[in-house]
C-alpha positions as CSV (number, residue, x, y, z in Angstrom):
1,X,16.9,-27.5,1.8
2,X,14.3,-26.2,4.1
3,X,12.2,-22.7,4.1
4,X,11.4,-22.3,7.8
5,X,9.3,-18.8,7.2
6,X,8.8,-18.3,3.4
7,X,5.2,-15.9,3.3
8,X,6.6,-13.2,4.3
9,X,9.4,-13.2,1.6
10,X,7.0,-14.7,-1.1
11,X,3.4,-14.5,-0.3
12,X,2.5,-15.7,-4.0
13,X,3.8,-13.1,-6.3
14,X,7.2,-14.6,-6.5
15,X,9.1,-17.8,-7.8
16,X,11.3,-20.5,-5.9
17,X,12.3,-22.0,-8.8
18,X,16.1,-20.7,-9.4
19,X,16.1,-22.0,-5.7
20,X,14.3,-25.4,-6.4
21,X,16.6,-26.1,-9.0
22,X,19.7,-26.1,-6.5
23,X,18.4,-29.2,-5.1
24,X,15.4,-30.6,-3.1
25,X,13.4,-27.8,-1.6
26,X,10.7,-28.3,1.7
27,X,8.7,-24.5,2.2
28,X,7.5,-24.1,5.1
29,X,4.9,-20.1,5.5
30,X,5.5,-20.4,9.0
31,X,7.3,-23.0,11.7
32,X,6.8,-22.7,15.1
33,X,10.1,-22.7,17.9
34,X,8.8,-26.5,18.9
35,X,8.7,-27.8,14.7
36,X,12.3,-26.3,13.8
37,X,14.0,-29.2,14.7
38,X,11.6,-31.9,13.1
39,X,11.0,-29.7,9.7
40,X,14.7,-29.2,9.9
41,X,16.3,-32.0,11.2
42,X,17.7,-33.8,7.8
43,X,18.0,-30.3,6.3
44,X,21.3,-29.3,4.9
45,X,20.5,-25.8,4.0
46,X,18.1,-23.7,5.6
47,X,16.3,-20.5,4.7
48,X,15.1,-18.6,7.2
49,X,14.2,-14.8,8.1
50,X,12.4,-14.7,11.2
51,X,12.8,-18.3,13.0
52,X,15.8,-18.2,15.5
53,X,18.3,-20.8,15.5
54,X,20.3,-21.0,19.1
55,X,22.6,-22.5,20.0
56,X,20.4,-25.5,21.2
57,X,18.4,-26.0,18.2
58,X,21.8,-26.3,16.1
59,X,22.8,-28.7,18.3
60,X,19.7,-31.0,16.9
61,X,20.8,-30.5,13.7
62,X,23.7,-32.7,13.1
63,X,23.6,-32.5,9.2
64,X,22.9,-28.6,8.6
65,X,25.9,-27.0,6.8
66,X,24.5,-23.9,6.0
67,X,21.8,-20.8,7.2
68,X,20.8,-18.5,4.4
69,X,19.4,-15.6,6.1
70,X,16.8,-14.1,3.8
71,X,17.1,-10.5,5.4
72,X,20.4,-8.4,6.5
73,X,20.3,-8.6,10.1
74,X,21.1,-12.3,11.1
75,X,20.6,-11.6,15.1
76,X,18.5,-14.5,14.8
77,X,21.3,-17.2,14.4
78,X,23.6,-17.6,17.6
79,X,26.7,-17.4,14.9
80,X,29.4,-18.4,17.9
81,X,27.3,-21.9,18.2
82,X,27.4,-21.9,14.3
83,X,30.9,-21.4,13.7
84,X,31.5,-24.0,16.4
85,X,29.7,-26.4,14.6
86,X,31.2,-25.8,10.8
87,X,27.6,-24.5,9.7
88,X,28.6,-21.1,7.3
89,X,25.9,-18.2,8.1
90,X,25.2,-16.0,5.1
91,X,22.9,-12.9,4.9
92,X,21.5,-10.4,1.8
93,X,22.9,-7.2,2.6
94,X,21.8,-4.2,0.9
95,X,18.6,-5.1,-0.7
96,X,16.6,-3.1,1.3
97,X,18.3,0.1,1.4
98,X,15.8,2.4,-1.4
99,X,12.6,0.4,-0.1
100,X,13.9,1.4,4.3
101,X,14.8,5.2,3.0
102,X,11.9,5.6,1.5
103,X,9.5,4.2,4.7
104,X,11.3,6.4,7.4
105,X,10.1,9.8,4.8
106,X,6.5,7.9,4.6
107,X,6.4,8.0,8.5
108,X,8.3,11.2,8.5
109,X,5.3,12.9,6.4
110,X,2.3,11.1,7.6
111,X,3.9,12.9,11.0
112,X,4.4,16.4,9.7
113,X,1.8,16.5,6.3
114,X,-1.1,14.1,8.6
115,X,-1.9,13.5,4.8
116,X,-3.6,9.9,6.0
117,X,-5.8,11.5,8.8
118,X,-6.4,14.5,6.4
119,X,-7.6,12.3,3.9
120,X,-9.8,10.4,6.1
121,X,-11.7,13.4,7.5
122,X,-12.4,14.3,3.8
123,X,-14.1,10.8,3.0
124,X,-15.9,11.5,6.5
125,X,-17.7,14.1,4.2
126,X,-15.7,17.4,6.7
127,X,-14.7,19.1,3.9
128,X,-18.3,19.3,2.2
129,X,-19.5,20.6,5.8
130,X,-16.8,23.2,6.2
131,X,-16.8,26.7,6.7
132,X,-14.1,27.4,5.1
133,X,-12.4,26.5,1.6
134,X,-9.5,24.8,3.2
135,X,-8.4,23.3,6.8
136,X,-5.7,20.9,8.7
137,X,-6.5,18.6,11.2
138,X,-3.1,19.3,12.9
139,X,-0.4,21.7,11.9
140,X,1.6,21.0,8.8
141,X,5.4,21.4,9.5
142,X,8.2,22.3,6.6
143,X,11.1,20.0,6.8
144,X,13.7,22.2,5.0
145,X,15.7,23.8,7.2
146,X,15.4,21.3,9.8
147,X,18.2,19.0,11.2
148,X,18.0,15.4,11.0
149,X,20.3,13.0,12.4
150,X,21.1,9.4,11.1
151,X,22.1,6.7,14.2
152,X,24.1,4.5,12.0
153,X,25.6,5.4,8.8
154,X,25.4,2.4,6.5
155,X,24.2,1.9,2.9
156,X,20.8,2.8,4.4
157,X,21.6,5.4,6.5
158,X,23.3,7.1,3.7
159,X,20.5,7.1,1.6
160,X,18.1,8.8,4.2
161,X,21.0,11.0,4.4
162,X,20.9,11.9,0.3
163,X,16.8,11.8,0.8
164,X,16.9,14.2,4.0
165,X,19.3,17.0,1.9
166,X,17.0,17.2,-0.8
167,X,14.5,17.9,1.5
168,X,17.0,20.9,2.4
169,X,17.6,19.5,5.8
170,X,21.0,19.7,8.0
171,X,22.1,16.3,8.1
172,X,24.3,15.1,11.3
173,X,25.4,11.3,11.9
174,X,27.0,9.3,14.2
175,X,28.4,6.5,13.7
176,X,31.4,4.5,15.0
177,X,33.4,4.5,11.9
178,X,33.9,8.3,10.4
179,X,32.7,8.1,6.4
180,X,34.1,10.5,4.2
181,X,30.8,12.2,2.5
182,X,29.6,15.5,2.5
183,X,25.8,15.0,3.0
184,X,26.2,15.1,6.4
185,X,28.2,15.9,9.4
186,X,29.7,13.7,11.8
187,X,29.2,14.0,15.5
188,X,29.1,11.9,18.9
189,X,25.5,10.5,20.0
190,X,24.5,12.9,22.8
191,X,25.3,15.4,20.7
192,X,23.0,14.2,17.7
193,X,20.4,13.6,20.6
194,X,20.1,16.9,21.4
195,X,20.4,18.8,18.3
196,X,18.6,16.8,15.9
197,X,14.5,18.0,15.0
198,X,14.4,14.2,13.7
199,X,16.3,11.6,14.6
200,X,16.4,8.4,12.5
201,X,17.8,4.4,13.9
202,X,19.6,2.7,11.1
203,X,22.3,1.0,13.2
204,X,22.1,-3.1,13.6
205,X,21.2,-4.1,17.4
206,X,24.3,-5.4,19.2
207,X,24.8,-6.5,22.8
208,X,26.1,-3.4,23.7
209,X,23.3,-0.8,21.9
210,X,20.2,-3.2,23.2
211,X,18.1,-0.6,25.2
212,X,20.5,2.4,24.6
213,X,17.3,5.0,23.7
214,X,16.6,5.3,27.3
215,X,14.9,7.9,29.1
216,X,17.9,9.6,30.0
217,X,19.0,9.7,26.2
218,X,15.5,10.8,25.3
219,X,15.3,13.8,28.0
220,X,18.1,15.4,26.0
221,X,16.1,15.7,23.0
222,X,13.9,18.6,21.8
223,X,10.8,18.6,22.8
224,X,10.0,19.1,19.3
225,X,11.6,16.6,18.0
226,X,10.3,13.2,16.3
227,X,12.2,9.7,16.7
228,X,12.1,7.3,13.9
229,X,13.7,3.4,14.2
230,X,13.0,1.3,11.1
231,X,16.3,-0.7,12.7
232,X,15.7,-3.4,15.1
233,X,12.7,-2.6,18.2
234,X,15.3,-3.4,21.2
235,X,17.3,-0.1,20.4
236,X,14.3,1.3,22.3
237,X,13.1,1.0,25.7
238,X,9.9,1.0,25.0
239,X,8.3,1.8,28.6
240,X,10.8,5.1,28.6
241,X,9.7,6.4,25.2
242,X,6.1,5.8,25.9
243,X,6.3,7.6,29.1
244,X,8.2,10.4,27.3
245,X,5.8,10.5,24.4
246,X,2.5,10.5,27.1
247,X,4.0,13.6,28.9
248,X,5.2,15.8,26.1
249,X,9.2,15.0,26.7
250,X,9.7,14.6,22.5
251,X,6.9,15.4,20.2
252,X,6.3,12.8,18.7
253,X,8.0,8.6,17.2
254,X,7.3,7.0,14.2
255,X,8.1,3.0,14.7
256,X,8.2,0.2,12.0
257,X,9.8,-2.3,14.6
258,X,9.1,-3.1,18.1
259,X,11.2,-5.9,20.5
260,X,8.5,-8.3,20.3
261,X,6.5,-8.8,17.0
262,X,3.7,-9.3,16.4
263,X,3.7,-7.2,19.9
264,X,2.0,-8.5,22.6
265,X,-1.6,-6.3,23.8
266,X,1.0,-4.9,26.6
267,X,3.5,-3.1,24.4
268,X,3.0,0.2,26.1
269,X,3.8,2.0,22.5
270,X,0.4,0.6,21.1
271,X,-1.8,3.3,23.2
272,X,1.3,5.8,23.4
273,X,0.5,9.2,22.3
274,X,1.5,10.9,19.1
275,X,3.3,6.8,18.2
276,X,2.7,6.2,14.6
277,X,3.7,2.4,14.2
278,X,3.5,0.2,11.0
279,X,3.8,-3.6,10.8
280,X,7.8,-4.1,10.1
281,X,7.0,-3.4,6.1
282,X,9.4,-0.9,5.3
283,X,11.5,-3.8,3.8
284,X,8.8,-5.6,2.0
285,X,8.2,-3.9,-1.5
286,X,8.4,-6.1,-4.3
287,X,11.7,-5.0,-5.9
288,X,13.4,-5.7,-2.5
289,X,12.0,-9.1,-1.8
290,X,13.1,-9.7,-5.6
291,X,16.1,-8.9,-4.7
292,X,16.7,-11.2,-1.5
293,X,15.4,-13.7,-3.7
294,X,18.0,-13.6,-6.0
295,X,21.1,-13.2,-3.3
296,X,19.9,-15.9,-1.7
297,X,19.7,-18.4,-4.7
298,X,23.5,-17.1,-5.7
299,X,25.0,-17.7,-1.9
300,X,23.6,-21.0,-2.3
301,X,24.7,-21.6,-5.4
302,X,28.0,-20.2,-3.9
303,X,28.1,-22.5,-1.5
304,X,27.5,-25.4,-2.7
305,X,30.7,-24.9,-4.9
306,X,32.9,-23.7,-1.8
307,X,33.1,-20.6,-2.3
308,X,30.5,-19.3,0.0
309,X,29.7,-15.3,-0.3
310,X,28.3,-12.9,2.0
311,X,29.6,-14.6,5.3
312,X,28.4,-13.5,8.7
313,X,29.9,-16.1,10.8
């Protein structure tokens, strides 16, 4: 077995062993596009999160029998080329949905409390020099009352849902399977695009959505209104939302992914205005990377007794 990418998941403050007792374990922190095939070439189970497996690189690897995603999405494993070649593709769904809900409200507040920036003018010794007893570096903006619409209504887009009606918001989604629930209502896209204050990606990224929040989707919105994608970065076209951002067409985004990462210095989001954008950490609290952790090691275990679980391909 072979970890192509393990810091992210385990940076130190967690154990491989339930995983190293399955059999003879390689970690790798990181592995470069040009080392997958040597690190992994007698391998036949591999870990990965990040490192892409197409259909090329599977081709090199004659013995691999298995891919254990360590994350949900698993857009980074050409599954057709995997099924061709008998290898079973499994993924750890759901671990992430309380640590994602609660990111997209952290972006959502920094946005309408400017609590960090507020903060920082404090330490900067403003307050002491102010003339009055209180102040706001921006306006402060009351999310009850407001509507906020949910692109994708899975486990995690349900529980922004149940975070967003405590708030007291109006909760729309879209989605192309109607869920029975009554935290929210369901609508069609363009609809949600134009009638949502806040709109929230929690849909996976498919050959068919890449790209789909275009400027044409984004000139329906309010010009109020905030966009938030904790999803996948390619949902976006980045060049049309920075454009739309720089002249006042939405008010402002708050982004935990973008298409390339780490983003090249070209990204035009980087010096976009009003773009709050965090390192693709929403996942990454301890309790969540326990919890991949310990789906992994049981559809391994799972596996290697034939009865594989959570299969993607």
């Amino acid at each position: 077995m072979v970890v192509t990418d393990g810091y992210t998941l385990n940076p130190g403050d967690l154990s491989w062993e339930k995983i190293k007792a399955l059999g003879e374990l390689s970690i790798f922190e990181r592995t470069a596009p040009a080392l997958i095939a040597e690190r992994c070439r007698h391998a036949g189970i591999v870990l990965t999160n990040k490192v892409p497996f197409n259909k090329v690189t599977l081709e090199a690897l004659p013995d691999l029998k298995m891919i254990a995603v360590t994350a949900t999405g698993y857009n980074i494993v050409d599954v057709n080329a995997a099924r061709q070649q008998g290898i079973v593709v499994c993924n750890v769904p759901g671990y992430g949905t309380a640590s994602v809900a609660q990111h997209v409200f952290a972006l959502l507040l920094e946005l309408s409390n400017h609590v960090g920036n507020n903060a920082a003018t404090v330490a900067a010794g403003k307050w002491q020099e102010s003339a009055d007893w209180c102040y706001t570096e921006a306006p402060v903006t009351e999310l009850a009352g407001k509507t906020f619409g949910i692109v994708g209504f899975g486990n995690i887009g349900q529980q922004v849902a149940a975070i967003a009606n405590a708030f007291g918001m109006q909760v729309l989604y879209y989605s192309p399977h109607d869920k029975q629930t009554v935290m929210a209502q369901s609508v069609d896209l363009h609809t949600l695009f134009a009638s949502s204050d806040i709109i929230s990606l929690h849909c996976p990224l498919t050959a068919d959505n890449d790209g789909f929040v275009n400027a044409a989707l984004i000139s329906t919105m309010k010009k109020s209104a905030i966009l938030i994608n904790t999803a996948r970065g390619q949902l976006i076209n980045e060049k049309d939302l920075a454009d739309a951002l720089n002249t006042g067409v939405i008010k402002a985004a708050a982004l935990d992914v973008l298409s390339k990462e780490p983003p090249g210095g070209d990204n035009p989001l980087l010096h976009a205005e009003n773009c709050l954008i965090t390192p693709h950490n929403a996942w990454i609290s301890r309790e969540a990377r326990e919890r991949i952790m310990a789906t992994t090691e049981k559809n391994i275990s799972a596996f290697l007794q034939n009865k594989p679980l959570n299969v993607v391909s």
